[in-house]
C-alpha positions in Angstrom: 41.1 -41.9 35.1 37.7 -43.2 34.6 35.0 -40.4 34.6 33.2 -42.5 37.6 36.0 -42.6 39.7 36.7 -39.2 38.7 33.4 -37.9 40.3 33.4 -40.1 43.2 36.5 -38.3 44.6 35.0 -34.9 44.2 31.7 -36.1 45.6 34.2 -37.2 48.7 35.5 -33.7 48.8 32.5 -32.1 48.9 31.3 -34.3 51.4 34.3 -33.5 53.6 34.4 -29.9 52.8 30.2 -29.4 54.1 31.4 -31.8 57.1 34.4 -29.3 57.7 32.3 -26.3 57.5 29.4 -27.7 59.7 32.2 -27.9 62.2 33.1 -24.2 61.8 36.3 -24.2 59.7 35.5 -22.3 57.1 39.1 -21.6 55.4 43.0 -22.7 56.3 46.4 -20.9 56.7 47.9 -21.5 53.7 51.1 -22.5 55.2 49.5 -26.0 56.3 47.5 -26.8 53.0 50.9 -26.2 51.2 54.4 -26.8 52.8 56.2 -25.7 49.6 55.1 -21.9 50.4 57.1 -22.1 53.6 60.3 -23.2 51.7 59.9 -20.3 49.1 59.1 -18.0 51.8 62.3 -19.2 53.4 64.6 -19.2 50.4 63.5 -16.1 49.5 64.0 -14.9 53.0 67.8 -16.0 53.2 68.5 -14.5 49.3 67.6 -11.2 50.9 69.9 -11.9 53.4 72.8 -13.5 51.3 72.4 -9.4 49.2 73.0 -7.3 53.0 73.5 -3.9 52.5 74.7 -4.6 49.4 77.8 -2.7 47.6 78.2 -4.6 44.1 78.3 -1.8 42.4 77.9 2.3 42.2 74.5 2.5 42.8 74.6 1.4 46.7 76.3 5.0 46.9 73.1 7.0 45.6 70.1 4.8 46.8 68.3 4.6 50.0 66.9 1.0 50.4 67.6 -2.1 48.2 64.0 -2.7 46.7 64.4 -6.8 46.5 61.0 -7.4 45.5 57.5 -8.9 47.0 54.5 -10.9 46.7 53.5 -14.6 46.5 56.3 -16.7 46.3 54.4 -19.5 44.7 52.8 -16.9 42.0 51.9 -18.1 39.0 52.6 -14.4 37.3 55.9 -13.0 38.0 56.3 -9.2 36.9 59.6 -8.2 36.5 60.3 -4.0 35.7 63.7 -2.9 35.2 64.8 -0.2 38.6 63.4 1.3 41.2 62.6 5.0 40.9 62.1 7.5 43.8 58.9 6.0 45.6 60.3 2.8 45.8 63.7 3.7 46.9 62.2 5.7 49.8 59.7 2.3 50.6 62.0 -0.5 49.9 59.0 -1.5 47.8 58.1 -2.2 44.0 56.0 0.1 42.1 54.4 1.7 44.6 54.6 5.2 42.2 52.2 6.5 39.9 53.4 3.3 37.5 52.8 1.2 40.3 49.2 2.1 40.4 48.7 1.3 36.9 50.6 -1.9 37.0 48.2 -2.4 40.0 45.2 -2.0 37.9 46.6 -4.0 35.3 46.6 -7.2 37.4 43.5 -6.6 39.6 40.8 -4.8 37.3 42.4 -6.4 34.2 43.9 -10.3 34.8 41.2 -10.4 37.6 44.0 -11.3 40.4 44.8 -10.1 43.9 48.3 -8.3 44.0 49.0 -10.0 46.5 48.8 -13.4 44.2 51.6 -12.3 41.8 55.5 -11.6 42.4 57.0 -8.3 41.5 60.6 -8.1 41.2 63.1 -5.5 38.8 66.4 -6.6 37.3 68.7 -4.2 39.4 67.1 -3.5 43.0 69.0 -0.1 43.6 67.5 3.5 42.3 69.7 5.0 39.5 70.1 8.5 40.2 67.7 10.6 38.2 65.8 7.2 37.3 67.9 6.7 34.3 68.1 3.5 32.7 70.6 0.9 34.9 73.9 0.4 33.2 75.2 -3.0 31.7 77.5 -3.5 34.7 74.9 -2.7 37.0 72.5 -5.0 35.6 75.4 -7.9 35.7 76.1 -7.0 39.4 72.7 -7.7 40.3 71.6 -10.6 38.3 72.4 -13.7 39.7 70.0 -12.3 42.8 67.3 -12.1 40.0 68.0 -15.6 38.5 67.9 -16.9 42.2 64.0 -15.1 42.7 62.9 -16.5 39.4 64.5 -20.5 40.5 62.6 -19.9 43.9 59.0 -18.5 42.9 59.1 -21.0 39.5 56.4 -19.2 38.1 54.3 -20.6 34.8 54.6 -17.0 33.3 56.9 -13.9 33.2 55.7 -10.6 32.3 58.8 -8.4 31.1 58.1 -4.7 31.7 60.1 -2.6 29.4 63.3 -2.8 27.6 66.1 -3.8 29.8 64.0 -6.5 31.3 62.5 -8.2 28.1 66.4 -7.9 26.6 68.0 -9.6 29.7 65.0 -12.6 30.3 65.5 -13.2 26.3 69.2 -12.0 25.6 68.2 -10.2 22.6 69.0 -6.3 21.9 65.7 -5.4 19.5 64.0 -2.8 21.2 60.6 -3.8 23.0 58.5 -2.3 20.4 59.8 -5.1 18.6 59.9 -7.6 21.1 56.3 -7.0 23.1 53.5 -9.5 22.2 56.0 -12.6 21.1 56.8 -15.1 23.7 59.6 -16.1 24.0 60.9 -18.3 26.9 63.8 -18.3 30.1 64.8 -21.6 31.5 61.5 -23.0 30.7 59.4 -20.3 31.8 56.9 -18.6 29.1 57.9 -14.6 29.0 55.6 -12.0 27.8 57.5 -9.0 26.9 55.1 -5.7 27.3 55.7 -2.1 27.9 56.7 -0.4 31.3 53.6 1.1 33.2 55.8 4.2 33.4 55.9 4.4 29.2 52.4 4.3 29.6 52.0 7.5 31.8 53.4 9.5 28.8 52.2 7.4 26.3 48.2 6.5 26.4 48.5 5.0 22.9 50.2 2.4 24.5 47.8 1.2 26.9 45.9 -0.6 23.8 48.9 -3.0 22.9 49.8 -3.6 26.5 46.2 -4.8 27.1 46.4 -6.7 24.0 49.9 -9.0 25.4 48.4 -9.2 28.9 44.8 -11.0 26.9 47.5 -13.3 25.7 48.8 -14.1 29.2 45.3 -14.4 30.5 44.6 -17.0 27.9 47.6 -19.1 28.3 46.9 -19.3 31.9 43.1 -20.6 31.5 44.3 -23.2 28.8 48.1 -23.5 29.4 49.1 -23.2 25.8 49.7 -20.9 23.0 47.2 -19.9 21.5 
């Protein structure tokens, strides 16, 4: 597009915009500027549905509530951790813990986005007892809801928090020391393998490297390429 006609149409939206805000409407629902949020919102909506009171595997006999996941279904960042532990099995909500707070710090005070902006989501959506690490056929019960959440939302990035997540979104075994930092990719989407916010509790050294993968997801966002 010629630059001309280039800045005639955003002199035309600013002209709009003032006209818009000398009639006193300073912001709209997001629902009418972009019909696509309904649909995820709705598709999203029946998938928790379509999982009930789930009983695809043991742990639906130890958990309290199926944690399915939350945020902006149009997100640009999706998050996904690998189980719910105790706070979140007693909310129904992900990372809400101790880890939550710092995950919550990680994407306000570090990537400079609302929490509210990103989608947060774990590979199995049940507590296993004693937060121990889910089991193979626990993650398989629960995966196709995962892939489902990751068609809907269709986010430009994936930020893999902790082992069993990185190895499932990338079907590789190394252990995340090994795998944090690279990109790698699932179904198209960029992934960003970094540690768990609950490593980083017990493990400050950590929080150095972490910081150092999320710069890299921060940068492919602005220019939306590898840098």
């Amino acid at each position: 597009m010629p630059k001309k006609a280039l800045e005639k149409i955003i002199d035309q939206a600013e002209q709009r915009l003032e006209l818009l805000k000398e009639l006193g409407i300073n912001s709209f629902p997001r629902e009418k500027v972009e019909p696509i949020f309904r649909k995820k919102t709705l598709a999203l909506k029946r998938l928790r549905e379509e999982i009930g009171d789930c009983q695809r595997c043991g742990l639906a006999k130890t958990r309290a509530r199926i944690v399915f996941g939350e945020g902006d279904p149009s997100a640009e960042v999706v998050f996904v951790g690998e189980a719910p532990g105790e706070k979140e099995d007693l909310s129904g909500k992900p990372f809400v813990g101790p880890a939550g707070k710092l995950l919550t710090d990680i994407i306000e005070l570090g990537m400079r986005i609302p929490r509210s902006r990103v989608y947060i989501c774990n590979v199995v959506k049940c507590r296993p007892p004693e937060n121990r690490d889910p089991k193979r056929e626990e993650i398989s019960a629960c995966q196709r809801f995962l892939k489902k959440q990751l068609d809907i939302v269709q986010p430009k990035v994936i930020i893999a928090l902790g082992k069993h997540s990185a190895q499932w979104l990338l079907e590789k075994e190394e252990p995340i020391s090994q795998l944090r930092g690279k990109w790698g990719e699932y179904n198209g989407i960029m992934v960003m393998p970094t540690y768990h916010p609950a490593y980083l509790l017990y493990n400050r050294a950590g929080k150095r490297e972490l910081w150092m993968d999320i710069k890299k997801v921060i940068e492919y966002l602005k220019k939306g390429e590898i840098g």
